[in-house]
C-alpha positions as CSV (number, residue, x, y, z in Angstrom):
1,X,-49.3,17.1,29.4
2,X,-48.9,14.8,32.6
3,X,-47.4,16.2,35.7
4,X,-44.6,14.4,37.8
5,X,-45.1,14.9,41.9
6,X,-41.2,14.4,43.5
7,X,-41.3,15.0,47.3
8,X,-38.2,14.8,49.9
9,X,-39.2,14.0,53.3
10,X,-36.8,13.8,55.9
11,X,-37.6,11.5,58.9
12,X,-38.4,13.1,62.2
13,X,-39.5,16.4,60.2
14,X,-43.4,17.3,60.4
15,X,-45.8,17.2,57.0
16,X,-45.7,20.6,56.1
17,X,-41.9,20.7,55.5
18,X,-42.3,18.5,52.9
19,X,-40.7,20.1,49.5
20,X,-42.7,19.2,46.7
21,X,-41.9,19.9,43.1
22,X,-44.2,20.2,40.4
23,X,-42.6,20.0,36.8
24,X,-44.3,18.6,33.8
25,X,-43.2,15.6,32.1
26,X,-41.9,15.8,28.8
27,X,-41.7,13.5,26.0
28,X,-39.4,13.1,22.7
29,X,-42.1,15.5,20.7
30,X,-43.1,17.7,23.2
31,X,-39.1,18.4,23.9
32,X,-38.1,18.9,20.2
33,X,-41.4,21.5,20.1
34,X,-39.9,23.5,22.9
35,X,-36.4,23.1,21.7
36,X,-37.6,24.1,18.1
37,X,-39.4,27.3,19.2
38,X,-40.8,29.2,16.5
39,X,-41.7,28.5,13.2
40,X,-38.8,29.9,11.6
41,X,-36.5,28.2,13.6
42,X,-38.3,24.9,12.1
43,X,-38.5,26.6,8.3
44,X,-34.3,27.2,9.6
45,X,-33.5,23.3,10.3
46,X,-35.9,22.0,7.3
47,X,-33.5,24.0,4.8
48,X,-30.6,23.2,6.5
49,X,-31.4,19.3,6.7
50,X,-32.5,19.4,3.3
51,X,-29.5,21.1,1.8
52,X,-27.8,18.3,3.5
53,X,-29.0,15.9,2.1
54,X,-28.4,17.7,-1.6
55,X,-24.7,17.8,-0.7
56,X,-24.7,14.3,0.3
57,X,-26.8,13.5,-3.3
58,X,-23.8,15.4,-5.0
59,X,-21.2,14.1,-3.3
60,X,-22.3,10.5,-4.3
61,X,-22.4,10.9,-7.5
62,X,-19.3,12.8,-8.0
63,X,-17.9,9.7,-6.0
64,X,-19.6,7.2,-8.5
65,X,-18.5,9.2,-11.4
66,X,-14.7,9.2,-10.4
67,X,-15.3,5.4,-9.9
68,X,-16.0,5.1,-13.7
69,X,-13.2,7.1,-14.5
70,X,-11.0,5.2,-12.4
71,X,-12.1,1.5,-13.6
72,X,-11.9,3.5,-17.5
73,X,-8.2,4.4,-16.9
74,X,-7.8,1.1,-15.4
75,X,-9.1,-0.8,-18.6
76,X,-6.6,1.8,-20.9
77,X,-3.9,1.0,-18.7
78,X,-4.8,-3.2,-19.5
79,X,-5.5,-2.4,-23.0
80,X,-2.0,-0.5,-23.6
81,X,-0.2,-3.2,-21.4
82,X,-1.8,-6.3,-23.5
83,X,-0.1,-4.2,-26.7
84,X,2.9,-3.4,-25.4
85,X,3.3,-7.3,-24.9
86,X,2.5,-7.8,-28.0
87,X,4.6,-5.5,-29.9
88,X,7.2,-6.7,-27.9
89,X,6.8,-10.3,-28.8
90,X,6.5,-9.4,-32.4
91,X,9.8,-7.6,-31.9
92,X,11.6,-10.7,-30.9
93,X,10.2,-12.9,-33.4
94,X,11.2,-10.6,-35.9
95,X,14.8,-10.9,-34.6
96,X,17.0,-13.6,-37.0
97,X,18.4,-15.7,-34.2
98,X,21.6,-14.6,-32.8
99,X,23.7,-17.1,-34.7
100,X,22.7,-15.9,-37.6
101,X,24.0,-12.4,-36.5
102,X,27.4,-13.7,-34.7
103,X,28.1,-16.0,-37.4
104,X,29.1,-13.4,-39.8
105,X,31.2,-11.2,-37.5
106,X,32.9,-14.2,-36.6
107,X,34.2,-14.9,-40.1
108,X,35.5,-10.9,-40.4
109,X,37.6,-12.0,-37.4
């Protein structure tokens, strides 16, 4: 592991009132090894990450099954408007045409 030398000299002051501080220098992997610890602590974050990621797996396919079910209702909800349409135009060709229905009353009067 390298070591960093930071000194403070203040002018006017002799040599040997120089503070010096030794600390080693520390990159990403050698910080997450102290910061990790132990084994355990590792096994701990491994379980945890990966139960994460399960969730997340779950929760993605709940979300793409309700999608299916949404774009089924959505097709029902086409289907059943396209009939109701239908039925209804059927309904009003059916109809005799209203003369045909005043016509009749008319004459009672």
């Amino acid at each position: 592991m390298p070591l960093t030398i930071s000194g403070s000299f203040t002018e006017g002051k002799s040599s040997s009132q120089w503070r010096t501080l030794v600390r080693p220098s520390m990159d990403a992997n050698d910080f997450l090894n102290l910061f990790h610890g132990s084994d355990p602590v590792k096994v701990e974050l491994n379980r945890l990450e990966n139960e994460a990621e399960e969730k997340l797996k779950l929760t993605v396919s709940l979300l793409e099954s309700k999608n299916l079910e949404i774009k089924k209702i959505n097709g029902e909800k086409a289907s059943m408007t396209a009939q109701f349409a239908a039925h209804a135009t059927q309904k009003d060709d059916d109809m005799p045409p209203i003369e045909d229905i005043l016509e009749p009353l008319e004459a009672e009067l």
